[in-house]
C-alpha angles and dihedrals in degrees: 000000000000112000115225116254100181122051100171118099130203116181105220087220081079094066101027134212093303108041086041090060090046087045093054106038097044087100094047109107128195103232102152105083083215079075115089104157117011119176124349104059130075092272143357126260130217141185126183101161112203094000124110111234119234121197136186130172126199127182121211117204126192104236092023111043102026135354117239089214091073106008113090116214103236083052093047088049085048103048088045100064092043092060092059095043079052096069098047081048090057092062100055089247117122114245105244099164152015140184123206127214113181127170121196135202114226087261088083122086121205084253088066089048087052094059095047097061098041082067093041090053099040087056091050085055093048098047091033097232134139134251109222112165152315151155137275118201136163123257129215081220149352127005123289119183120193119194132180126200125214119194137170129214135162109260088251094056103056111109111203122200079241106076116068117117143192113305088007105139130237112231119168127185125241132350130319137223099017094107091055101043078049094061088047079053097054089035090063096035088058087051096065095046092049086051088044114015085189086062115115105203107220099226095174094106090056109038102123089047090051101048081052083056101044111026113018122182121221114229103251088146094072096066087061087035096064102029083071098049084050089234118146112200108234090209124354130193126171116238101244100127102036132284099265087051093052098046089052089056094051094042084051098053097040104042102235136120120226145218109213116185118212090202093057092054102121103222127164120248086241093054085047092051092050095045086059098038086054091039088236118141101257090218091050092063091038093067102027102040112087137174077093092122097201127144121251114199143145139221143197112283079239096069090057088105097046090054096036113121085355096140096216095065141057130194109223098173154287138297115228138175118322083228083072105051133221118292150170113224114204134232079250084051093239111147115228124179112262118233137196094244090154139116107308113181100201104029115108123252 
């Protein structure tokens, strides 16, 4: 389906393991000032003062995680690199720094190489972190990207999943469910092409499902965002494995049930159009999607009027007793029983 762009292949054994890091890294630049000695030494340094240090680490995997026939590779280096800063997002710290491990299989030219990290390091400009370090290998097959996040917040910043109590709100950012309707897109759309390989798929009508899907942005804006609202999160989580999912983890940890509304789920008229055009229940993929990379998070009851109309929030619900449950009451308010029906990485088909 993606045209190849660029014909020319280098083999990396050519360069080696050596001369293919220092290929890949020369456009990488040390911005943070926490950074004070990124890539070329045994190992990097860091110093973040008075700061407390947040890590995630996430792992990509070609067949599992993204599918080379529709996913471009600057997008895929991009993408990488968001859902990490998701995560730091999604503890109210301030991503500062990543590394980035990959391993390829033969089948990828330098050229290929060359995509990826344009991505990578378009991703690092955007998000002004720092690229410190890494590890490059070889892969019996396919293409696997490993990325880890670094962050810094004040002790007093950092939001945990742990933390929601009785009457909080559930507020969440954005819109739900588009990433997901634009992967059935790409899926059918591969389809085709696999059936007639002449065949030019017309995207136009999907555009903002399939950039979800592509290229999706983590929230750093709602730390700011909420700092000026003077609004501190009482538990956070970011949406990559789908809403319900994700509710689940924070009524768990918390030890709190939870009323979810269906009629209060922000989705985008687009993402409404597809779910009809495909005959699939618009609700169902709004709280089982994923890849939406939005952050989840609630609040006092007493903030309510600080968060109120803002457009950059929705309120989707309340937490209640455990005791209660966790629901999802209907636009006929009738109460079912929510479940975890997301993206699980280890669980059998």
């Amino acid at each position: 389906m993606i045209e190849d762009k660029t014909p020319q292949r280098t083999s990396i054994a050519q360069l080696g393991e050596f001369g293919l890091i220092d290929h890949l890294t020369k456009n990488f630049e040390i911005n943070q000032p926490s950074t004070l000695k990124g890539i070329g030494d045994d190992a990097a340094v860091l110093d973040f003062k008075d700061k407390k240090v947040v890590i995630s680490t996430d792992l990509l995997i070609e067949g599992v995680h993204f599918d080379l026939a529709y996913m471009p590779l600057k997008h895929l280096g991009y993408k990488a690199v968001v859902v990490n800063i998701s995560d730091i997002c999604a503890m109210n710290a301030k991503a500062t720094q990543i590394t980035v491990s990959v391993a390829v299989s033969n089948r990828f030219p330098l050229e290929a190489l060359d995509e990826l990290f344009a991505g990578i390091t378009h991703a690092a400009n955007e998000y002004k972190v720092d690229v410190i370090g890494g590890d490059t290998t070889s892969s019996q097959k396919g293409l696997i990207i490993s990325i880890t996040a670094i962050g810094e917040a004040d002790k007093e910043e950092i939001v945990y999943r742990n933390g929601a109590k009785q009457t909080d709100l559930l507020v969440v950012t954005g819109d739900l469910g588009a990433a997901y309707m634009g992967l059935q897109v790409l899926e059918r759309e591969k389809q085709v092409f696999q059936v007639n390989p002449n065949s030019q798929p017309d995207l136009d009508a999907y555009t903002y499902l399939i950039e979800r899907q592509l290229k999706p942005e983590a929230r750093k804006d709602v730390r700011t965002l909420l700092h000026a609202l003077e609004i501190k999160p009482t538990s956070m989580i970011d949406i990559s494995d789908g809403l319900s999912s994700e509710i689940m983890h924070l009524c768990r940890q918390s030890k709190v049930g939870c009323n979810l509304y269906e009629d209060k789920l922000p989705i985008d008229p687009q993402f409404i159009n597809v779910c009809e055009e495909f005959n699939i229940d618009s609700t169902t993929v709004a709280i089982n999607g994923g890849e939406d990379y939005e952050l989840l998070f609630t609040i006092a009851m007493e903030d309510f009027e600080k968060i109120k109309g803002n457009p950059n929030f929705t309120i989707i619900g309340h937490m209640t007793q455990e005791s209660e449950g966790i629901h999802l009451v209907t636009r006929a308010n009738t109460r079912i029983a929510l479940k975890a029906r997301g993206w699980d990485a280890i669980r059998e088909e």
